[in-house]
C-alpha positions as CSV (number, residue, x, y, z in Angstrom):
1,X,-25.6,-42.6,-67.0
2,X,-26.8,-44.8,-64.1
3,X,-23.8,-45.4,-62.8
4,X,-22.8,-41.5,-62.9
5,X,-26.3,-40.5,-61.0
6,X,-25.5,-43.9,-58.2
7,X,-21.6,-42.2,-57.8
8,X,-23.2,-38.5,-57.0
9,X,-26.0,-40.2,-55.0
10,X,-23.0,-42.0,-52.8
11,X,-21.4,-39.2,-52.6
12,X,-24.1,-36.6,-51.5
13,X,-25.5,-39.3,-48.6
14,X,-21.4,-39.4,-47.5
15,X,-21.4,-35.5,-47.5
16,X,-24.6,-35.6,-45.8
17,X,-23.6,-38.3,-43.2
18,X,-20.5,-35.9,-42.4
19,X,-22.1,-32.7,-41.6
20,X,-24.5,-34.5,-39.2
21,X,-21.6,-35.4,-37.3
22,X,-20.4,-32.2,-36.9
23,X,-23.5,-30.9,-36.0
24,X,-24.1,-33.5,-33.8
25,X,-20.0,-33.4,-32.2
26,X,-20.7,-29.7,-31.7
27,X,-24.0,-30.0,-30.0
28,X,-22.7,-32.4,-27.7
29,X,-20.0,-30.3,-27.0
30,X,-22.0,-27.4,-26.4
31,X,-24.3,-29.2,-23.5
32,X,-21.2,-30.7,-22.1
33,X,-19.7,-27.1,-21.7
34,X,-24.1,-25.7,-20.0
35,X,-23.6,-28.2,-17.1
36,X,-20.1,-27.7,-16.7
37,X,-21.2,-23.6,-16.3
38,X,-24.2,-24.6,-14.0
39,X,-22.1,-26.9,-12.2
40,X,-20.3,-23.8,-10.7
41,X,-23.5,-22.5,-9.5
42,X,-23.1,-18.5,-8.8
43,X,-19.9,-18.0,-10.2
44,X,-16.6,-16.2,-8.8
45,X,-17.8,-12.8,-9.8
46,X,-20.8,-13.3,-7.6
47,X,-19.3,-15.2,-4.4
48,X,-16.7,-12.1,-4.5
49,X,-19.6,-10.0,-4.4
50,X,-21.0,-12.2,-1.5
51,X,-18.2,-12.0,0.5
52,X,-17.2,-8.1,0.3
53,X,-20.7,-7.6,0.9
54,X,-20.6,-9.4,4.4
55,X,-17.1,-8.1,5.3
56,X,-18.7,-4.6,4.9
57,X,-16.0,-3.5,1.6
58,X,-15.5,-2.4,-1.8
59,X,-13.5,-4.1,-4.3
60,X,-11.7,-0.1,-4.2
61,X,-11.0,-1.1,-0.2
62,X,-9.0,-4.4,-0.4
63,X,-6.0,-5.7,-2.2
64,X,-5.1,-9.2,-3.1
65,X,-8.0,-10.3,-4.0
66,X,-8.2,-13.4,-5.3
67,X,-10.6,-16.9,-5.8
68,X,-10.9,-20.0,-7.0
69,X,-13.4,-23.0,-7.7
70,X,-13.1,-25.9,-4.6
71,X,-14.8,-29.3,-5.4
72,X,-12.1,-31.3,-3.6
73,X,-13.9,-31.7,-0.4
74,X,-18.0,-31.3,0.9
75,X,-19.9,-29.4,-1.5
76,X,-18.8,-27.6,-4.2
77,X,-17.7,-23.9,-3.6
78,X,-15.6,-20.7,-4.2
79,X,-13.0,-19.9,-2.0
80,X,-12.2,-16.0,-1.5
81,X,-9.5,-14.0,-0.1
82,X,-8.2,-10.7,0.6
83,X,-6.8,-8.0,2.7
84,X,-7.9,-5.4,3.9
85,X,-7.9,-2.7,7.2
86,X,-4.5,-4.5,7.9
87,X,-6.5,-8.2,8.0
88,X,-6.5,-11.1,6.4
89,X,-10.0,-11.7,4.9
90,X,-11.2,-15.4,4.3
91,X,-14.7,-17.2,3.0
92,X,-16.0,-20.6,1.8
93,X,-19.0,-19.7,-0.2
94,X,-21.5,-22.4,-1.3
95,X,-21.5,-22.2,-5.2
96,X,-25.0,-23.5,-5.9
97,X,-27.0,-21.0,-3.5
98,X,-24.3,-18.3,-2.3
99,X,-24.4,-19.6,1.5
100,X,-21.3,-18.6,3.4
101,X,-20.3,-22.3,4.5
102,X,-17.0,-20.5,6.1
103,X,-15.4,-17.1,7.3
104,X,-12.2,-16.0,8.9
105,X,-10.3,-12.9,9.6
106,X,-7.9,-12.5,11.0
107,X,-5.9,-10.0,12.2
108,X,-1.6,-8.9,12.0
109,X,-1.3,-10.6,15.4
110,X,-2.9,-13.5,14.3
111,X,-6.2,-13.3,16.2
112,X,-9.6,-14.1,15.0
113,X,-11.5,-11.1,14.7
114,X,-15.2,-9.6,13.6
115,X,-15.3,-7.7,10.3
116,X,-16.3,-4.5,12.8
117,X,-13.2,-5.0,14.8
118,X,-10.9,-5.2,11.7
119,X,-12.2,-1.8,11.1
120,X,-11.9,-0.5,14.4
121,X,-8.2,-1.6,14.0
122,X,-7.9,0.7,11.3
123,X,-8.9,3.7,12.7
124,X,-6.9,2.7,15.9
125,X,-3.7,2.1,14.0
126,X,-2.7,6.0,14.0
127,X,-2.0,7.4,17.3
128,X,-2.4,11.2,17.8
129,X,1.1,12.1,19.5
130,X,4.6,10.0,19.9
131,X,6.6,9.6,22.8
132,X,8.5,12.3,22.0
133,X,6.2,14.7,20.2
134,X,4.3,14.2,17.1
135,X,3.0,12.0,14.6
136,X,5.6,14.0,12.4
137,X,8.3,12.8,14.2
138,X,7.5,9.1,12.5
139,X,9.3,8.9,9.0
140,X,5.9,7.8,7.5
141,X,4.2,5.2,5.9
142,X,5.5,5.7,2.2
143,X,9.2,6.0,3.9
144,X,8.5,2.6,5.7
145,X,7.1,1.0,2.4
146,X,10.6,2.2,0.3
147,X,12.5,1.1,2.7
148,X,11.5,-2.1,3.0
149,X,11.5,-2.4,-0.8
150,X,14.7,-1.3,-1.4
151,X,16.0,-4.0,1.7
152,X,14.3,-6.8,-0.1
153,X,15.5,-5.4,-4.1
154,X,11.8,-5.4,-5.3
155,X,10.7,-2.6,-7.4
156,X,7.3,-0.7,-6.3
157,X,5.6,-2.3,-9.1
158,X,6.2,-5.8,-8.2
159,X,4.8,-5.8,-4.8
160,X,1.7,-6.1,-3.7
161,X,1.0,-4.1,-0.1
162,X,-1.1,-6.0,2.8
163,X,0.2,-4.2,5.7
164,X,1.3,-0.9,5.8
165,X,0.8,0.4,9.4
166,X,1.9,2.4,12.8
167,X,1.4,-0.1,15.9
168,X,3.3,0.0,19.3
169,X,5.5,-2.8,20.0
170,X,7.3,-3.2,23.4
171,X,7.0,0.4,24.4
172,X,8.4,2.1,20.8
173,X,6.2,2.6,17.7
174,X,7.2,0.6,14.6
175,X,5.8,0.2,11.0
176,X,3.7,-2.9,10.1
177,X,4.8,-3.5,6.6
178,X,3.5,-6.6,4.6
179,X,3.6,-7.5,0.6
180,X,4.2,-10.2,-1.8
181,X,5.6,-10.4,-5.1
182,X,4.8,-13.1,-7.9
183,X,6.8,-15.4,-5.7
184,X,7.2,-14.5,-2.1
185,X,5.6,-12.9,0.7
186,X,7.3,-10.5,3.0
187,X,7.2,-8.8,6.6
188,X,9.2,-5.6,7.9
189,X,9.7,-4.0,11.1
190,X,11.0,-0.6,10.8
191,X,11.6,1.4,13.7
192,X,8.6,4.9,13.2
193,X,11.8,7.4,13.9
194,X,14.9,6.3,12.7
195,X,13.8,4.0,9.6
196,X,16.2,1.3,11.0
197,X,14.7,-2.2,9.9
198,X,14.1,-3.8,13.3
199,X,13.3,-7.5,11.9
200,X,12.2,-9.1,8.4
201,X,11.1,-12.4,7.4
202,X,10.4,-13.7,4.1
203,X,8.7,-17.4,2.4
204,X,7.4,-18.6,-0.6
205,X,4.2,-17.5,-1.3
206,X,1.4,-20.2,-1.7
207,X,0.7,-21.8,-4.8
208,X,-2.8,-21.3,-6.3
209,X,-4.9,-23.3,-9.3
210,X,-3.8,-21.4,-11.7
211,X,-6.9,-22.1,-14.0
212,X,-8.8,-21.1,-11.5
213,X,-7.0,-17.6,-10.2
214,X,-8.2,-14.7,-10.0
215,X,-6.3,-11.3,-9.0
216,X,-7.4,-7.8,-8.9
């Protein structure tokens, strides 16, 4: 009988001994995984909101937007980019406080601009009247866009639209057009009248951390 009761004992202090170490594995776990969150400071969702907010936008008013955690170099931060009123849209926001550490946009020309002249380039980007008549003599934006597609074999729903806009080059009115795919990123020039692709360029796009990502 005493050596039954000292077997159950043994066995009870064993089974006892085991579930502390779970406990104690999963609360170690669980801290590990609180400083890793307030490591990160504001978050992504918030730094996005930071950076619309200052470029004067709506997540309904750009496209591309993506972000992703930086601790490589100086503090740590979220990186955030997009595209909007034909610009490319870039901040450096300090994850423990918000701060804007870094902003650039810049514009289809490749010029650093203010977030109110990206949006004066907008409304500039439609001219009234043509050389020739009127705005209905240009084949359109939705015209440019399928013709581009079709030139580079990528289906509508693949491609992602940065650019799509009238502008004036060397006397004659083209269409801006600008998207990427999974892949690549691509640039048209398509004559406004005829539709006749004027020049093209394509690369691979840029890799991002893809456990970081973030794409709406």
């Amino acid at each position: 009988m005493r050596e039954f009761f000292s077997s159950t004992t043994g066995k009870l202090i064993t089974a006892a001994v085991g579930i502390l170490l779970v406990i104690a594995i999963i609360l170690l776990a669980t801290s590990g995984a609180g400083a890793s969150s307030t490591a990160r400071g504001i978050g992504l969702e918030q730094s996005i909101n930071v950076a619309l907010a200052d470029a004067g936008l709506s997540r309904e008013q750009v496209s591309g937007l993506q972000g992703h955690f930086d601790k490589d170099d100086g503090p740590d931060a979220y990186e955030v980019s997009f595209y909007a009123n034909s610009c490319e849209y870039e901040y450096t926001i300090k994850a423990s406080d918000g701060d804007i550490l870094e902003s650039k946009i810049e514009s289809p020309e490749g010029q650093r601009v203010t977030a109110e002249q990206a949006r004066d380039l907008e409304k500039d980007s439609e001219p009234a009247k043509s050389a020739s008549g009127t705005s209905s003599d240009y084949i359109g934006t939705d015209k440019a866009k399928s013709i581009a597609l079709q030139d580079a074999g990528i289906e509508a729903s693949d491609a992602t639209f940065t650019a799509a806009k009238l502008d004036r080059d060397d006397g004659r009115y083209v269409y801006e057009i600008d998207f990427y795919t999974a892949d690549r990123e691509y640039d048209y020039e398509i004559d406004a009248t005829t539709g006749k692709i004027l020049d093209r360029d394509s690369e691979p796009l840029d890799d991002w951390d893809d456990d970081d990502r973030y794409d709406d």
